[in-house]
Chimera marker file (.cmm) of the C-alpha trace (Angstrom):
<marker_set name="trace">
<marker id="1" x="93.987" y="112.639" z="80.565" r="1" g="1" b="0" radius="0.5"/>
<marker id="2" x="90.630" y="114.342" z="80.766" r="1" g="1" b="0" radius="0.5"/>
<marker id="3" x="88.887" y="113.205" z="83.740" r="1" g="1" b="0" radius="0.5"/>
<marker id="4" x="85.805" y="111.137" z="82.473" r="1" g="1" b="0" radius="0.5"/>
<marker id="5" x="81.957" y="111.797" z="84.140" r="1" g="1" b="0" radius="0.5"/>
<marker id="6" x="81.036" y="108.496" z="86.660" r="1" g="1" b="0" radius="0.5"/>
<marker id="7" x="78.012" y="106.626" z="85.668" r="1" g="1" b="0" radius="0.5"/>
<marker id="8" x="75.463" y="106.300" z="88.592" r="1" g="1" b="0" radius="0.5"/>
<marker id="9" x="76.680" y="103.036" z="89.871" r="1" g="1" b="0" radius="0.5"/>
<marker id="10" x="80.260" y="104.448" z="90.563" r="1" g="1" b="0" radius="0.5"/>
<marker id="11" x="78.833" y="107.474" z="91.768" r="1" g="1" b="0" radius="0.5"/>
<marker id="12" x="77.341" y="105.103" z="94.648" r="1" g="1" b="0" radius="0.5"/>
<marker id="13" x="80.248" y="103.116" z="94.970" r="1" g="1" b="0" radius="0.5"/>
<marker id="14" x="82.206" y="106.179" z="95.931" r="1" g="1" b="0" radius="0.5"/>
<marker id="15" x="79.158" y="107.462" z="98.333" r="1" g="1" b="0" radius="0.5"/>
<marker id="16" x="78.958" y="103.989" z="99.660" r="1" g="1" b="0" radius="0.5"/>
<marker id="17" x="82.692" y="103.861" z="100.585" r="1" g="1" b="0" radius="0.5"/>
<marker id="18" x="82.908" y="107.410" z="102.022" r="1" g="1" b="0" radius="0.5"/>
<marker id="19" x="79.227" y="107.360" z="104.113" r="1" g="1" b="0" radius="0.5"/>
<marker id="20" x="80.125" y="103.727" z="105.249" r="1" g="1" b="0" radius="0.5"/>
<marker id="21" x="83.702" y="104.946" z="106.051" r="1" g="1" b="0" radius="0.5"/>
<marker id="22" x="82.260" y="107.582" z="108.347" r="1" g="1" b="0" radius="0.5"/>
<marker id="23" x="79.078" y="104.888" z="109.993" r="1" g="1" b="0" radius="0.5"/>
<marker id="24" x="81.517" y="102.583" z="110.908" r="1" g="1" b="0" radius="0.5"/>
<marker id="25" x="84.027" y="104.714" z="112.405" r="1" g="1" b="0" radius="0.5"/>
<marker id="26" x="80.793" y="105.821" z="114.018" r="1" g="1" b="0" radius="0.5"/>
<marker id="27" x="79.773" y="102.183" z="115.285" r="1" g="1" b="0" radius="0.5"/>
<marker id="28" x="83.603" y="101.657" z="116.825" r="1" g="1" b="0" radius="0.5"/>
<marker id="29" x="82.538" y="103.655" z="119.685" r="1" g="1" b="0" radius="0.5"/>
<marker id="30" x="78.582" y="103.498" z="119.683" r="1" g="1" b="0" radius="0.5"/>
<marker id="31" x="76.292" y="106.141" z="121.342" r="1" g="1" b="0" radius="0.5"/>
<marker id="32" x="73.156" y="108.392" z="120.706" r="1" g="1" b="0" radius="0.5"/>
<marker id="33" x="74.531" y="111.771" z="121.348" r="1" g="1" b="0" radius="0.5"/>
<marker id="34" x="78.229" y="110.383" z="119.825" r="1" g="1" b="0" radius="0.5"/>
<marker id="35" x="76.746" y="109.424" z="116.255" r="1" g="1" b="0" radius="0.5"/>
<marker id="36" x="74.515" y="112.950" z="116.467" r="1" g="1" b="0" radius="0.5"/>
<marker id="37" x="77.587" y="115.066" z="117.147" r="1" g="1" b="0" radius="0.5"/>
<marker id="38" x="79.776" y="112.792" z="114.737" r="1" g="1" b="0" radius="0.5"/>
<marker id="39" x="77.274" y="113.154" z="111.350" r="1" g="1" b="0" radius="0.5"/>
<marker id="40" x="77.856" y="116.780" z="112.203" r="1" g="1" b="0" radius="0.5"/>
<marker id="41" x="81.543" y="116.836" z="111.920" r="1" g="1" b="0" radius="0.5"/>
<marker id="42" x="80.986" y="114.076" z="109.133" r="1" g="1" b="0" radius="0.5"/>
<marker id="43" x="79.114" y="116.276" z="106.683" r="1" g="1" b="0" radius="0.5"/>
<marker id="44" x="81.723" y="119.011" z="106.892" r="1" g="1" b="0" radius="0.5"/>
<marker id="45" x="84.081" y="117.012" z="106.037" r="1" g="1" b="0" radius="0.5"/>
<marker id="46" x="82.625" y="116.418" z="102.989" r="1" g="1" b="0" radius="0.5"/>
<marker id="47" x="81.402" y="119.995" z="102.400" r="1" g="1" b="0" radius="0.5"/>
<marker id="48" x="84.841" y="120.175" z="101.607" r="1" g="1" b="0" radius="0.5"/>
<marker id="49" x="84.628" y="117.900" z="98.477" r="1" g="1" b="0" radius="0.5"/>
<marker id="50" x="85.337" y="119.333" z="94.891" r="1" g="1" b="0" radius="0.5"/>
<marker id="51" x="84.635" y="118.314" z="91.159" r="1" g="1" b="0" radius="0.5"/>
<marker id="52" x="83.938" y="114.807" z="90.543" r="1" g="1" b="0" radius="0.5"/>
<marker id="53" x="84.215" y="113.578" z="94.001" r="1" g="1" b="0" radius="0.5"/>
<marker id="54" x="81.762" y="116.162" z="95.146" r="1" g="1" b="0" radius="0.5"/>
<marker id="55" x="79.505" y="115.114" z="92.093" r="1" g="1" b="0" radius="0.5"/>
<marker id="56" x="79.663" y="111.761" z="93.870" r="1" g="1" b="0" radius="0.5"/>
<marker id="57" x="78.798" y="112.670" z="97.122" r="1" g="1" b="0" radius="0.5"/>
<marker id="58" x="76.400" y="114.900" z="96.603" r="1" g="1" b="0" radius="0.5"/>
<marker id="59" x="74.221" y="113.009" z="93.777" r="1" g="1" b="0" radius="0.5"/>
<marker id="60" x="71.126" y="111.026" z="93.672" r="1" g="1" b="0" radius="0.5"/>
<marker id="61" x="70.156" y="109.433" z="97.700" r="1" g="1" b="0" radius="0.5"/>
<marker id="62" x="71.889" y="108.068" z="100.493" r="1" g="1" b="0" radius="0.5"/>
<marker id="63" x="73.862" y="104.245" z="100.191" r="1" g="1" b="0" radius="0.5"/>
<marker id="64" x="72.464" y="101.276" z="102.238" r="1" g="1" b="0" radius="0.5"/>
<marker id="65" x="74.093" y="100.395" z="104.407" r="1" g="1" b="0" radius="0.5"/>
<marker id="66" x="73.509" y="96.963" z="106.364" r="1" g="1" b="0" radius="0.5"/>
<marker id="67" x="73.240" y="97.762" z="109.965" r="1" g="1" b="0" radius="0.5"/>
<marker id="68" x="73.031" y="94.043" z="111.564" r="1" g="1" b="0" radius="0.5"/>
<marker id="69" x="76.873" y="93.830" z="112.312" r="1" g="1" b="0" radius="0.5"/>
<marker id="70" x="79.950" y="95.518" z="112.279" r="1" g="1" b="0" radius="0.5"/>
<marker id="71" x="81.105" y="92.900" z="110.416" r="1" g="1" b="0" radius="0.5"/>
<marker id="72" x="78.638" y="93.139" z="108.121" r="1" g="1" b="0" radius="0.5"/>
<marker id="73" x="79.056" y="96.653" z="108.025" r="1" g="1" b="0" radius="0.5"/>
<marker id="74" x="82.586" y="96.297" z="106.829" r="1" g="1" b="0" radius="0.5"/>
<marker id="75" x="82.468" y="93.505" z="104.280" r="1" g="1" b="0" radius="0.5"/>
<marker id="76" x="80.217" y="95.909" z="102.172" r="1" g="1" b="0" radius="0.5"/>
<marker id="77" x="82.119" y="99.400" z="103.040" r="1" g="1" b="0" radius="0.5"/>
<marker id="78" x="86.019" y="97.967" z="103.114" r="1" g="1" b="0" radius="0.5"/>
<marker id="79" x="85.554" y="96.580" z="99.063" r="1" g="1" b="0" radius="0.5"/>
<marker id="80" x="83.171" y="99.931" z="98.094" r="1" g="1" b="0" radius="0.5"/>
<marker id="81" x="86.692" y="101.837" z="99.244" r="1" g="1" b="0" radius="0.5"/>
<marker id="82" x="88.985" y="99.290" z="97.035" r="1" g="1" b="0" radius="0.5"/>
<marker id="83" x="86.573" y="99.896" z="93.950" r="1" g="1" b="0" radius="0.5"/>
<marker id="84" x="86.346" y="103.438" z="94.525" r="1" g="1" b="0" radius="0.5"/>
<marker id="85" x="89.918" y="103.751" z="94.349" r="1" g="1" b="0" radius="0.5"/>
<marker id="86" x="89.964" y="101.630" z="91.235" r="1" g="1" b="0" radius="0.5"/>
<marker id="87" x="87.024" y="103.410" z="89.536" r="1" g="1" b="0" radius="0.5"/>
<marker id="88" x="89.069" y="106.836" z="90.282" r="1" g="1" b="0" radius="0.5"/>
<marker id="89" x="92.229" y="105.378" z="89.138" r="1" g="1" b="0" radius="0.5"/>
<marker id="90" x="90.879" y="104.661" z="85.831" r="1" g="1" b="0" radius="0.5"/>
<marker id="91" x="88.476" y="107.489" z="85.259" r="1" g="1" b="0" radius="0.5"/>
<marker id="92" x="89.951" y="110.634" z="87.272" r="1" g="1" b="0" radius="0.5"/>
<marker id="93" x="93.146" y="110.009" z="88.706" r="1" g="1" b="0" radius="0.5"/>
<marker id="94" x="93.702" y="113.465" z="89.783" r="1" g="1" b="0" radius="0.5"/>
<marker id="95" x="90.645" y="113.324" z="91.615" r="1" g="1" b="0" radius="0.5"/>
<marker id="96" x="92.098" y="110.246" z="93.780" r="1" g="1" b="0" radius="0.5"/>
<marker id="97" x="93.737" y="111.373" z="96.422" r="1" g="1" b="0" radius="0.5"/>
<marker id="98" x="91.182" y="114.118" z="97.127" r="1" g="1" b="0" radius="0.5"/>
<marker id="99" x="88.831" y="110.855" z="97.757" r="1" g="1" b="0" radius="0.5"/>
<marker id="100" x="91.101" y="109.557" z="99.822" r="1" g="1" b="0" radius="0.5"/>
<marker id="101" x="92.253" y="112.685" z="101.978" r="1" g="1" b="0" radius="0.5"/>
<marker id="102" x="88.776" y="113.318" z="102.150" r="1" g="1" b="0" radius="0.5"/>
<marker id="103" x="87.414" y="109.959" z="103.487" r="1" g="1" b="0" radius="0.5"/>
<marker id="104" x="90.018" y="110.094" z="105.917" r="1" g="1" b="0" radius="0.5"/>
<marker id="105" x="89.832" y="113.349" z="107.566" r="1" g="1" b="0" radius="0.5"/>
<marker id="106" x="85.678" y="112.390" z="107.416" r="1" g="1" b="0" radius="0.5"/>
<marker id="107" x="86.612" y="109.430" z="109.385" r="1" g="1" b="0" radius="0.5"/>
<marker id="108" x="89.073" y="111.103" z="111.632" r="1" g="1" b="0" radius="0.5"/>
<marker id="109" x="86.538" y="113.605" z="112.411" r="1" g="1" b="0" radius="0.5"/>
<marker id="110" x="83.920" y="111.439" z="113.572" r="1" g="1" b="0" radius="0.5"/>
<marker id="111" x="86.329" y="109.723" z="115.685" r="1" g="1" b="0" radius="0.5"/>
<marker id="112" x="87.078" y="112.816" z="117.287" r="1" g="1" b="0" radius="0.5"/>
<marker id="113" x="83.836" y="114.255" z="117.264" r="1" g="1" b="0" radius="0.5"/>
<marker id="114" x="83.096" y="112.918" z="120.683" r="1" g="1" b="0" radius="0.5"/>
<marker id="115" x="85.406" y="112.461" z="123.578" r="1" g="1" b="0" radius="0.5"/>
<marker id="116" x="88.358" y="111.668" z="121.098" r="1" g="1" b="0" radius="0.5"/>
<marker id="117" x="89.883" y="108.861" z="119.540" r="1" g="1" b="0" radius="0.5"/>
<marker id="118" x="89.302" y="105.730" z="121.456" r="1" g="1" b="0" radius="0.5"/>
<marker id="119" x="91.295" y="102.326" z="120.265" r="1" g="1" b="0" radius="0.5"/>
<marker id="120" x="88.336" y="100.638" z="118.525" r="1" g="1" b="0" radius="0.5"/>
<marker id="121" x="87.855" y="104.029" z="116.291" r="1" g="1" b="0" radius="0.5"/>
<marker id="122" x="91.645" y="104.084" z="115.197" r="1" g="1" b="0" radius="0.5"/>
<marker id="123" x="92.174" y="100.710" z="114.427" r="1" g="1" b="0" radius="0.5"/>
<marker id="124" x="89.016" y="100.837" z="112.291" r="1" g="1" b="0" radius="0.5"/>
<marker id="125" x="90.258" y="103.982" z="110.599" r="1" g="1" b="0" radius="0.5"/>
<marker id="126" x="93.756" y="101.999" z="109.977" r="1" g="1" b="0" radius="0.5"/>
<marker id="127" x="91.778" y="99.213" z="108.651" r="1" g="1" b="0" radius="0.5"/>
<marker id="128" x="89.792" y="102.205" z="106.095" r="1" g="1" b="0" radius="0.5"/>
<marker id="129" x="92.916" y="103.745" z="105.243" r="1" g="1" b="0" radius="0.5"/>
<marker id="130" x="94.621" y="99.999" z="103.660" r="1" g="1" b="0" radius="0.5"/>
<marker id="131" x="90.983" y="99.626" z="102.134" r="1" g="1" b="0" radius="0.5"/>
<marker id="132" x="91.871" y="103.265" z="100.354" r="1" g="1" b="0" radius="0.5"/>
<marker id="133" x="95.453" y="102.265" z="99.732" r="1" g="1" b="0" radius="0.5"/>
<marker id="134" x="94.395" y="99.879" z="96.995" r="1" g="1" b="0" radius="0.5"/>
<marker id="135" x="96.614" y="97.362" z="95.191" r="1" g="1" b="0" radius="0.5"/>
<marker id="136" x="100.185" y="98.205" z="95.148" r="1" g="1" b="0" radius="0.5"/>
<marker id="137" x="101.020" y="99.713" z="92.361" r="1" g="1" b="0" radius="0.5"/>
<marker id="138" x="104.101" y="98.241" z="89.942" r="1" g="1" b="0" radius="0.5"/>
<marker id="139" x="107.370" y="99.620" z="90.176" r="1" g="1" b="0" radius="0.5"/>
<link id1="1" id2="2" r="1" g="1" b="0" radius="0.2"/>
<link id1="2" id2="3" r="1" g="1" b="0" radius="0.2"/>
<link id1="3" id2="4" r="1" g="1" b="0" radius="0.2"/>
<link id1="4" id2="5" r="1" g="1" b="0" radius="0.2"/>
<link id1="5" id2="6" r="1" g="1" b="0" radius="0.2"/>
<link id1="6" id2="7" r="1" g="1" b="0" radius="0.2"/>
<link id1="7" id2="8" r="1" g="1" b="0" radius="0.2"/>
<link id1="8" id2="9" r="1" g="1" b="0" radius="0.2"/>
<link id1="9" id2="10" r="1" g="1" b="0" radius="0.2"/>
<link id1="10" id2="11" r="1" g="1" b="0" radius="0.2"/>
<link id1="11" id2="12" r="1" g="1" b="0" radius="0.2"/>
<link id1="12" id2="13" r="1" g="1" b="0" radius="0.2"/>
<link id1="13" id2="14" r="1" g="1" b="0" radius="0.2"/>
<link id1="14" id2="15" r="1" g="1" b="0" radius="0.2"/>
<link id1="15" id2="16" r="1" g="1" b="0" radius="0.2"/>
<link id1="16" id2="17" r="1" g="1" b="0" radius="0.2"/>
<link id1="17" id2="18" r="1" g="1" b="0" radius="0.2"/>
<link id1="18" id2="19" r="1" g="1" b="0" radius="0.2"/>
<link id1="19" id2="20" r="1" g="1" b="0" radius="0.2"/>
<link id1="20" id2="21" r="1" g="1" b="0" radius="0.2"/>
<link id1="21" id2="22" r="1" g="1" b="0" radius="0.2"/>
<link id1="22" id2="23" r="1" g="1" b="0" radius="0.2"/>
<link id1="23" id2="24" r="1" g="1" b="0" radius="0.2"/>
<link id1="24" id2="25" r="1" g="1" b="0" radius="0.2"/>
<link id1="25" id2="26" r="1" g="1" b="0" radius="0.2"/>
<link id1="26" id2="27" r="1" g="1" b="0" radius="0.2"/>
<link id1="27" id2="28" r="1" g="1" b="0" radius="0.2"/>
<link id1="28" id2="29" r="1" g="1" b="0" radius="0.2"/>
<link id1="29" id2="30" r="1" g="1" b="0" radius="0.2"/>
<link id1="30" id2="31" r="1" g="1" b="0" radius="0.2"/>
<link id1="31" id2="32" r="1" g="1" b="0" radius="0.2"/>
<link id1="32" id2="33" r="1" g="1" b="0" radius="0.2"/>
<link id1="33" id2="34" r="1" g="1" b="0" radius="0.2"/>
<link id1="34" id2="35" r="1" g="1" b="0" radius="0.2"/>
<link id1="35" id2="36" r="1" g="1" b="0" radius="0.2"/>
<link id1="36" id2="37" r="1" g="1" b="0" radius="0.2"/>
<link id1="37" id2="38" r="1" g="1" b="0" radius="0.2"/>
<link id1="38" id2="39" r="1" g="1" b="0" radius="0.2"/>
<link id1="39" id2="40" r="1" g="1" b="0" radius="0.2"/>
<link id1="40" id2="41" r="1" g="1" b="0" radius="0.2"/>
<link id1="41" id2="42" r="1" g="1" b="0" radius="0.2"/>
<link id1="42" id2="43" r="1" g="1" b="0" radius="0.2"/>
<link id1="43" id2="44" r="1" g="1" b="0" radius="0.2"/>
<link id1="44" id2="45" r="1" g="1" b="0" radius="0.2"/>
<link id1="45" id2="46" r="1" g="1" b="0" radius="0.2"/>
<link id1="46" id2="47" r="1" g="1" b="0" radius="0.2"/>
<link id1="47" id2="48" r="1" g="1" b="0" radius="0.2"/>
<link id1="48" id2="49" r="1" g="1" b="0" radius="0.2"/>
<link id1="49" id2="50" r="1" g="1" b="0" radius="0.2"/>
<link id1="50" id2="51" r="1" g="1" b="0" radius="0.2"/>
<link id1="51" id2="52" r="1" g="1" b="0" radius="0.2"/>
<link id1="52" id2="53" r="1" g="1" b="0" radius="0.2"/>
<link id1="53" id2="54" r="1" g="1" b="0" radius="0.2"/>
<link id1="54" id2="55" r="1" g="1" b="0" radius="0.2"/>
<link id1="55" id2="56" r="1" g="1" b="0" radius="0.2"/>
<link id1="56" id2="57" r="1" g="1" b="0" radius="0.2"/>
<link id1="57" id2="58" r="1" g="1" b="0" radius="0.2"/>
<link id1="58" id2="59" r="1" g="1" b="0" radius="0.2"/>
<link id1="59" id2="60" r="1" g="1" b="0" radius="0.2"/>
<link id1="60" id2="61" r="1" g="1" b="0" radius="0.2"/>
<link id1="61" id2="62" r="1" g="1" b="0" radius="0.2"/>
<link id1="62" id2="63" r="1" g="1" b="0" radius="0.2"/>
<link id1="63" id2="64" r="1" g="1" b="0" radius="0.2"/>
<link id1="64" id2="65" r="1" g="1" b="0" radius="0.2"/>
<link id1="65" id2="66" r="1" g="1" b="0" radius="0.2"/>
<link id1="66" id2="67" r="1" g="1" b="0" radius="0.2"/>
<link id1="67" id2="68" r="1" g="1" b="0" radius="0.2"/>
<link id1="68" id2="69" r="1" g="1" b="0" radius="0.2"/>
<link id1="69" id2="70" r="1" g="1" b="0" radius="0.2"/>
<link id1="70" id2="71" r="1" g="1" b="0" radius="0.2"/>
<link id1="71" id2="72" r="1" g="1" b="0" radius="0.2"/>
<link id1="72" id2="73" r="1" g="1" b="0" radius="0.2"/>
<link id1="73" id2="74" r="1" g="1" b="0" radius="0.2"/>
<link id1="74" id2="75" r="1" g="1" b="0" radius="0.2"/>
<link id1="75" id2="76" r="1" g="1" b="0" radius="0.2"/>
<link id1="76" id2="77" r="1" g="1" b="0" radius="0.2"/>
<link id1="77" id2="78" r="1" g="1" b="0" radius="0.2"/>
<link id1="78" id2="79" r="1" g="1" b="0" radius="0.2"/>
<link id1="79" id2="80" r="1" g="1" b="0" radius="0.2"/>
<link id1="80" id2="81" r="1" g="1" b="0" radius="0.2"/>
<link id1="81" id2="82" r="1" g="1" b="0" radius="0.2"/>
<link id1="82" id2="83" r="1" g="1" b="0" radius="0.2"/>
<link id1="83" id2="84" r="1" g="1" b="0" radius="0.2"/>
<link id1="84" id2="85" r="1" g="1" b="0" radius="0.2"/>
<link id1="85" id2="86" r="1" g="1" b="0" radius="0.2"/>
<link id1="86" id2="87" r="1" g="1" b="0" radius="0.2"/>
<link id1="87" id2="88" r="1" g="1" b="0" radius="0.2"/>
<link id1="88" id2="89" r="1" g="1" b="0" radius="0.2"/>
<link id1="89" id2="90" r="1" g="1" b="0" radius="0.2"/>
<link id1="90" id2="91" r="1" g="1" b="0" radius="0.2"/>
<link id1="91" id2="92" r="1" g="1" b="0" radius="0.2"/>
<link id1="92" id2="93" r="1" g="1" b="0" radius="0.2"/>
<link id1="93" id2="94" r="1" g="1" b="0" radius="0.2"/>
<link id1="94" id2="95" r="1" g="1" b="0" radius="0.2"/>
<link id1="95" id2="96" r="1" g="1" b="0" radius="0.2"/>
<link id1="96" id2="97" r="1" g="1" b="0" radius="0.2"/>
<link id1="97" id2="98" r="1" g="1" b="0" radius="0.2"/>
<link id1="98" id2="99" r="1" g="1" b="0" radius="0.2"/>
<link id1="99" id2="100" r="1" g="1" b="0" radius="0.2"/>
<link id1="100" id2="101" r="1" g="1" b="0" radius="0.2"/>
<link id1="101" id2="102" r="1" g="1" b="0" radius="0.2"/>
<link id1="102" id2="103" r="1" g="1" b="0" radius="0.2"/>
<link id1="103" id2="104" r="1" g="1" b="0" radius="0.2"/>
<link id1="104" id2="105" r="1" g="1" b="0" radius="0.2"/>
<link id1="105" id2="106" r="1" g="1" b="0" radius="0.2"/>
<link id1="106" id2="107" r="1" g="1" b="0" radius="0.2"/>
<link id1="107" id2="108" r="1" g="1" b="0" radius="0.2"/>
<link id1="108" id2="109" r="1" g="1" b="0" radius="0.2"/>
<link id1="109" id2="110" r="1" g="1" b="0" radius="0.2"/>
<link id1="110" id2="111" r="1" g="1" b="0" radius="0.2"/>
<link id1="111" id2="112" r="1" g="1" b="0" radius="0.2"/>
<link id1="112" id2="113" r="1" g="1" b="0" radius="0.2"/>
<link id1="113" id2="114" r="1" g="1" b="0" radius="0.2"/>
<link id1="114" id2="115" r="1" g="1" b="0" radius="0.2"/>
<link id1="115" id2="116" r="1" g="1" b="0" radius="0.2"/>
<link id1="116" id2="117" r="1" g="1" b="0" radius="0.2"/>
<link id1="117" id2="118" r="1" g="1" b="0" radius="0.2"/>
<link id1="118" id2="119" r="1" g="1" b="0" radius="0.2"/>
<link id1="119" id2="120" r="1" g="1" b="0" radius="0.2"/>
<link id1="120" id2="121" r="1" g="1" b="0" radius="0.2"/>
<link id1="121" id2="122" r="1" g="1" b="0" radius="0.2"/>
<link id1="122" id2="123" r="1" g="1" b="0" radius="0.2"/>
<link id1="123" id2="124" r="1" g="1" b="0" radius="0.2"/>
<link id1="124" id2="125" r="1" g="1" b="0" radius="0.2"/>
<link id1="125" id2="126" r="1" g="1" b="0" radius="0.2"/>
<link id1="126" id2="127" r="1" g="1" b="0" radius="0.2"/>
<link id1="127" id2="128" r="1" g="1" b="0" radius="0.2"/>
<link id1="128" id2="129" r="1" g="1" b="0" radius="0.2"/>
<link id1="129" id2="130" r="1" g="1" b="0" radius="0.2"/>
<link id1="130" id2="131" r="1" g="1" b="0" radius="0.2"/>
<link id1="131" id2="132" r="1" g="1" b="0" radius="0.2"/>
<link id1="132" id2="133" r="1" g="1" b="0" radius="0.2"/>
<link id1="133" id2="134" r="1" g="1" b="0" radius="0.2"/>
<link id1="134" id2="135" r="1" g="1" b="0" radius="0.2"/>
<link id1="135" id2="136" r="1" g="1" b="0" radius="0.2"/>
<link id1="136" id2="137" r="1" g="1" b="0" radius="0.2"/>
<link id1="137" id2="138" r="1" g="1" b="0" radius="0.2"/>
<link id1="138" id2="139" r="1" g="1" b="0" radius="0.2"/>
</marker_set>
């Protein structure tokens, strides 16, 4: 199947998931010269992008994100990961678990970025990486 080209909407569903991934990984362990140090490691991450997810990432301007809560945070990033998935699923399945491999090592390298992976960052990176995991698929 020919991968098909993402209208602008799914391109910022994708952005949204993988930016918000990467803030709230950020938030788990919050701190000036942390989220400085982690943006750094988070954009090349996602230097490393290719093709359609690139396209994605790349495109058009940054995602809002709400920055009230972490909570709040979440309940807009967690979904933007589940529809991302679905939206690649459908549209450019070989380009899935680029997405995913990339939001994860973004997310891992933020965590890491700054005195290393504290308890708050990994379970918030476990809780990203079910968001990416989508619905099981049928046997």
């Amino acid at each position: 199947m020919m991968e098909q080209r993402l209208t602008d909407d799914e391109q910022q569903v994708l952005k949204t998931g993988a930016f918000g991934a990467v803030f709230l990984v950020s938030n788990a362990d919050p701190g000036v010269f942390a989220m400085i140090r982690e943006s750094f490691a988070a954009s090349g991450a996602f230097a490393e992008a290719s093709g359609l997810v690139k396209e994605a990432l790349t495109a058009g301007s940054l995602p809002r994100l709400p920055r009230d809560s972490t909570l709040e945070i979440e309940s807009v990033v967690l979904p933007a990961l589940g529809r991302a998935v679905d939206i690649l699923r459908a549209k450019s399945p070989a380009d899935l678990s680029a997405y995913r491999e990339l939001v994860l090592a973004a997310a891992e390298q933020v965590a890491r970025a700054h005195r290393g992976v504290t308890p708050a960052e990994a379970d918030t990176i476990a809780r990203i990486r079910t968001a990416l995991a989508g619905p099981v698929e049928p046997a």
